[in-house]
N, C-alpha and C positions, 0 to 999 in steps of 0.2 A: 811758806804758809805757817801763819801761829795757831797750830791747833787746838791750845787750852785759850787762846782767846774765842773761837768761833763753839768752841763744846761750851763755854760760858755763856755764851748771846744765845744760842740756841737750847740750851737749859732753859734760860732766862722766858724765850718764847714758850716753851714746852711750859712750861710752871703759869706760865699768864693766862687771865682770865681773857677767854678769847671774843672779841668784841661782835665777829661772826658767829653766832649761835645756830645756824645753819653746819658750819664749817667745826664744830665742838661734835652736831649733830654725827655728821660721817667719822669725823676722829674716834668718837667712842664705838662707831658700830666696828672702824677699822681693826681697834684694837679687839674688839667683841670678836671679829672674825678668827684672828690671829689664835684668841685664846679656844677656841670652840674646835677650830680647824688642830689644832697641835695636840689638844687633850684627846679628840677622837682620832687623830692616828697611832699614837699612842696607843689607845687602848684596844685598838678594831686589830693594831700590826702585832701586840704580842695576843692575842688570841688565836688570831691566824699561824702564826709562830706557835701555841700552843698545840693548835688542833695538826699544823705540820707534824710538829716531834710525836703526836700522841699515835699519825699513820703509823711513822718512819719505827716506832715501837711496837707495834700488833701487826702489822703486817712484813717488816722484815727483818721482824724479829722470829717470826716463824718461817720462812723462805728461805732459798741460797742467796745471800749477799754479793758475792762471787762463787764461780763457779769453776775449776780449772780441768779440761780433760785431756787424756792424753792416752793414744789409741795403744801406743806399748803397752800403756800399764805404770803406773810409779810404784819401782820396788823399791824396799826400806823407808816407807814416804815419809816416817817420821825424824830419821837421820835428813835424808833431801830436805826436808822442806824447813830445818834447823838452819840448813846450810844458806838455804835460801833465805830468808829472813834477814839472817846475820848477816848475808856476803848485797846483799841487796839494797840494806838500810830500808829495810820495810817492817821493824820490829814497831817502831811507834805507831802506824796506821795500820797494822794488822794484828789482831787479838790473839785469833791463831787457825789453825789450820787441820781437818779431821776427814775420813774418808766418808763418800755419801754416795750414793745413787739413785737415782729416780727414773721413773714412768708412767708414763699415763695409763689409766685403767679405768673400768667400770667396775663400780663396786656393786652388790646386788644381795639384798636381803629377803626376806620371809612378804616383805611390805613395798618395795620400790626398790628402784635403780639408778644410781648417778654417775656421770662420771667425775674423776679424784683424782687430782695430783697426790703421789703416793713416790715417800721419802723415807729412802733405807739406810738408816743410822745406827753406829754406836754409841746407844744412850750413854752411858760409863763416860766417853769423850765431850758428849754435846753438854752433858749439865750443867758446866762449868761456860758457856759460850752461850748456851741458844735459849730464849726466854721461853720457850714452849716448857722446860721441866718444870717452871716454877708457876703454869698458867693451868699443870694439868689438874685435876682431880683424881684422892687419891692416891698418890703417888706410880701412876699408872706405869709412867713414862718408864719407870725403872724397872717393869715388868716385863720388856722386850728382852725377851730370851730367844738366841741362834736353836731353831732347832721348833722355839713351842710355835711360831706364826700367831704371834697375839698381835694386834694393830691397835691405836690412838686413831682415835676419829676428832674432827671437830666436831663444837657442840652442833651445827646448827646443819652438818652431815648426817649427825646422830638422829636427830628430831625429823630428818626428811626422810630416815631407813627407817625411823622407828623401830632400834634398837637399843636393849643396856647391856650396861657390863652385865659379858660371860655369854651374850650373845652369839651368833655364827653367823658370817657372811662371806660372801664370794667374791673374789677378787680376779677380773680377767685381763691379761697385758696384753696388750699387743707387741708388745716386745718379746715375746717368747712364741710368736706362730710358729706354726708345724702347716705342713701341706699335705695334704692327704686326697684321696679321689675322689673324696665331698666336700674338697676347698681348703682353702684354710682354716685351721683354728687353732684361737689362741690359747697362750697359758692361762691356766685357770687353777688356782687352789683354795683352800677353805680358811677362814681364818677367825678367831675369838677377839670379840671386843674387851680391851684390857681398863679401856677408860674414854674416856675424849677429855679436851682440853680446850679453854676459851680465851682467845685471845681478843675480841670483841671486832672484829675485822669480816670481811670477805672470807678471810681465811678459812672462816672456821666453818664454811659450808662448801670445800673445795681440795683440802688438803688432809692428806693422812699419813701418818707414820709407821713404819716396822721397821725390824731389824735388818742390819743391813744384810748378815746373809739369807735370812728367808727374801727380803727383797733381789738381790742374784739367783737364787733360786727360781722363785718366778717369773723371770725374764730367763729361765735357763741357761746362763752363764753360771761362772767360776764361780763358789762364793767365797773365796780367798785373794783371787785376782782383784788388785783396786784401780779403776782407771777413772776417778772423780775424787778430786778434795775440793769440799767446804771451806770457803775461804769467810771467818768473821772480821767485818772492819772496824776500825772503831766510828767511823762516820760512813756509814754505809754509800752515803752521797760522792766519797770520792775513788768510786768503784771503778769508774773508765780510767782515771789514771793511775791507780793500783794496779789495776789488768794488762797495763803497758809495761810495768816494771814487775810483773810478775812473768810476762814471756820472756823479757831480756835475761830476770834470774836463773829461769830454768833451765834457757839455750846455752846459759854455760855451762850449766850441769850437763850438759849434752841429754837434754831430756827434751822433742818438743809438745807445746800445746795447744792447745784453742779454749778459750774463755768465755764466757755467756756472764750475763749478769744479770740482775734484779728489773731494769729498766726493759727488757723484755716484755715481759707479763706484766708488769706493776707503772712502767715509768709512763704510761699517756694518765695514769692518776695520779702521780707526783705532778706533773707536766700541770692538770687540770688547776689544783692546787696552787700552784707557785701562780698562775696566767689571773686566778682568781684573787691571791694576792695581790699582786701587783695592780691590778685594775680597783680592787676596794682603795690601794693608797694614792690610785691618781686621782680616782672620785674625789676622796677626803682633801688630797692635795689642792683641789680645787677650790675648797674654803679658802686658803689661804691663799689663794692668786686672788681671789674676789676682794679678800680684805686687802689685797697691797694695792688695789684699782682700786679701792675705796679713800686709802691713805695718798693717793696719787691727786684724787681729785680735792681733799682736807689741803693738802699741805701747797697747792695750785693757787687758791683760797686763800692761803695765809702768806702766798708771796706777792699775790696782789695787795690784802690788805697794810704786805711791810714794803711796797715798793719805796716807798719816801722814805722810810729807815734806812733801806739797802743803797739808796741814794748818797744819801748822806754819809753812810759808812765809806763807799764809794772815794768823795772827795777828801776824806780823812786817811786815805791812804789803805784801805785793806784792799785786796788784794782780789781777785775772782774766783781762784781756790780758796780764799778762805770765805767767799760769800756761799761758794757750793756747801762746804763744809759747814756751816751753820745749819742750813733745809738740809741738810742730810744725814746730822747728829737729834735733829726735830724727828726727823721720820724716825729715826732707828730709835730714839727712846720710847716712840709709839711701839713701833717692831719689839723692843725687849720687854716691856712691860707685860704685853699681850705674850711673849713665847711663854716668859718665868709662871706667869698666873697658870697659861695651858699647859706644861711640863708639870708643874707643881699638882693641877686637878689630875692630869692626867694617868702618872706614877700612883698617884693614891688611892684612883679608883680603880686600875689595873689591880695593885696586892689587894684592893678586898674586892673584886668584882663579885665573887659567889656569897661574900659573907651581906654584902648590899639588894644582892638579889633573892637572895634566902629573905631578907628583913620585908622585900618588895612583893615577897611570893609568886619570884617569876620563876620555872622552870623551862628555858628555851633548849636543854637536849631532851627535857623528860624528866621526869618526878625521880628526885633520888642520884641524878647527874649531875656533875661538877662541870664548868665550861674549864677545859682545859688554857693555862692562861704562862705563856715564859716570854717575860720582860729581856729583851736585847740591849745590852751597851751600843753596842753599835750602832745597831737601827735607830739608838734612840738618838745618838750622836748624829746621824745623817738628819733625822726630822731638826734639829735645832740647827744644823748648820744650812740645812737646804730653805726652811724658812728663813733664817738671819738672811741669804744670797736673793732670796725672792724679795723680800723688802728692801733690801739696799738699792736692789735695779729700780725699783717703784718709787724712790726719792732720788733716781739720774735727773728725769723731766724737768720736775718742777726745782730743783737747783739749778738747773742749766740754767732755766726760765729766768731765775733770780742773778745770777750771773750778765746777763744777758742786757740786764734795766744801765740805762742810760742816765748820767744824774744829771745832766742840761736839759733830756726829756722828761725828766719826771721830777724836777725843780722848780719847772719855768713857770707854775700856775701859784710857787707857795709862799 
């Protein structure tokens, strides 16, 4: 097959003024589809991508990412878990590693009651790992002193206890019953609001922090005993296979564990997300199936009107791969023309989406909200090449078609 002969005749059709003005009609919507369809995936998929990373930042960025426990106990856990890291090849996907503990409780103030996941840390350790220090007010965080029982509230825990800093409230575990001849009851101690923090999520009406030994304490264990490290990753997303290679580490340490992770509590909203995802980009994707049925039916059109050309090309010796090859460098220069135009609107309107919708006076989070917006290489790589693969199949047809012409049949009249 002479390829740059059949890319030339097929230029040559693509560039001519097309004598079916019906068949110009569909080529231009085809190409109109291509460009409409690519610019809005483009821009619909790094949104969604934004509004993804902006979860995966407020909310577990306040949570345990991983979670590792271990009923002995990890003595030395800061020598162990060196070791592990190093001896594991888990220094690159894990940030690092701090002790933690948690419980569910009802918190209960002067005004209401709720219940609060309540997380006992070493702030000193966490500053440096967990975005909650630099989300608090005040510098609250670093007010968790062993001993005072001050607690970090979220903001929007804060505003349902209707409490401020310096305040008093009660905190009761259920992890520290006692039984007694009027039942059980739980642990229960007092504690001063040092600050809350906002991370703009769920979080922030659900979760609470104190020190980790006043949190031991209220669940009446050790508060020197550490049987929970905090595992930060650096893609929190790859927490099921970190968790696999963090029991293998251990088990040579002769340590064993069990592991919990984020996707617990949080992953049926990651899950919602990605399912919502992916359904905006079939929808969208649908533009562009539409426009290569469009260009199916143009390019059908124009192997009718070239039957007597393909004829004749026919008895001059070329070839049936190179008659495909002509209707199918026709189609694909409709297909390019339309991606470059929709990639090109697309990228443009992606980096100033807020600065265009400010100009438009649209606020779709709210007056004073930015749409969160992160452009993917990659995704953007799959939209050009999964478009490029959808129009190629949409010029098989109608090149078969033109392969197929007979030049004794489609001679004998001329």
């Amino acid at each position: 097959m002479n390829f740059g002969f059949s890319f030339f005749i097929g230029y040559r059709y693509w560039r001519a003024r097309k004598a079916n003005a019906f068949a110009s009609f569909i080529t231009f919507f085809a190409v109109s589809g291509i460009f409409l369809g690519v610019a809005a995936l483009i821009v619909v998929s790094s949104v969604m991508n934004g509004l993804e990373g902006q979860l995966k930042n407020r909310i577990l960025g306040a949570v345990p990412q991983l979670t590792l426990i271990s009923e002995q106990g990890f003595t030395d856990w800061q020598l162990l878990s060196q070791r592990v890291l190093a001896e594991g090849g888990l220094s690159s996907s894990v940030r690092g590693m701090v002790p933690s503990t948690t419980t569910q409780a009802m918190i209960q103030s002067s005004k209401n009651i709720s219940a609060v996941q309540v997380y006992g840390v070493y702030p000193q350790l966490e500053q440096t790992l967990s975005s909650i220090a630099s989300h608090t007010y005040s510098n609250a965080f670093e007010q968790l002193s062993a001993g005072d029982y001050h607690i970090v509230l979220g903001s929007e825990l804060a505003r349902k206890l209707d409490v401020n800093t310096g305040d008093r409230i009660r905190l009761l575990s259920g992890d520290g019953v006692v039984y007694s001849p009027m039942g059980p009851v739980p642990s229960q101690r007092k504690f001063t609001v040092a600050g809350v923090f906002e991370m703009g999520s769920q979080v922030d009406g659900s979760v609470a922090y104190v020190h980790y030994q006043d949190a031991r304490k209220l669940m009446r264990q050790n508060s020197l005993e550490i049987n929970e490290l905090r595992v930060y990753l650096s893609d929190p997303f790859t927490a099921p296979q970190t968790a696999s290679k963090m029991v293998n580490a251990f088990t040579k340490q002769g340590v064993e564990i069990k592991t919990s992770d984020w996707r617990q509590d949080y992953g049926h909203l990651f899950s919602a997300v990605k399912m919502e995802k992916n359904m905006m980009s079939l929808m969208l994707s649908l533009i562009v199936a539409v426009a290569a049925f469009n260009m199916v039916s143009a390019l059908v059109m124009m192997v009718v009107d070239k039957t007597t050309d393909v004829a004749v090309l026919k008895t001059q010796g070329v070839t049936t791969s190179s008659v495909m090859a002509i209707f199918i460098v026709q189609g694909l220069l409709n297909a390019v023309l339309g991606l470059v135009l929709g990639t090109i609107v697309g990228i443009g309107l992606t980096l100033n989406l807020n600065s265009i919708l400010s100009v438009l006076g649209i606020a779709i989070l709210g007056a004073g909200q930015t749409l969160p917006v992160a452009l993917s290489v990659t995704q953007l790589s799959f939209i050009i090449v999964g478009s490029l693969l959808i129009t190629l199949l949409a010029t098989l047809y109608p090149a078969l078609s033109a392969a197929r012409v007979q030049p004794a049949t489609a001679l004998r009249y001329e």
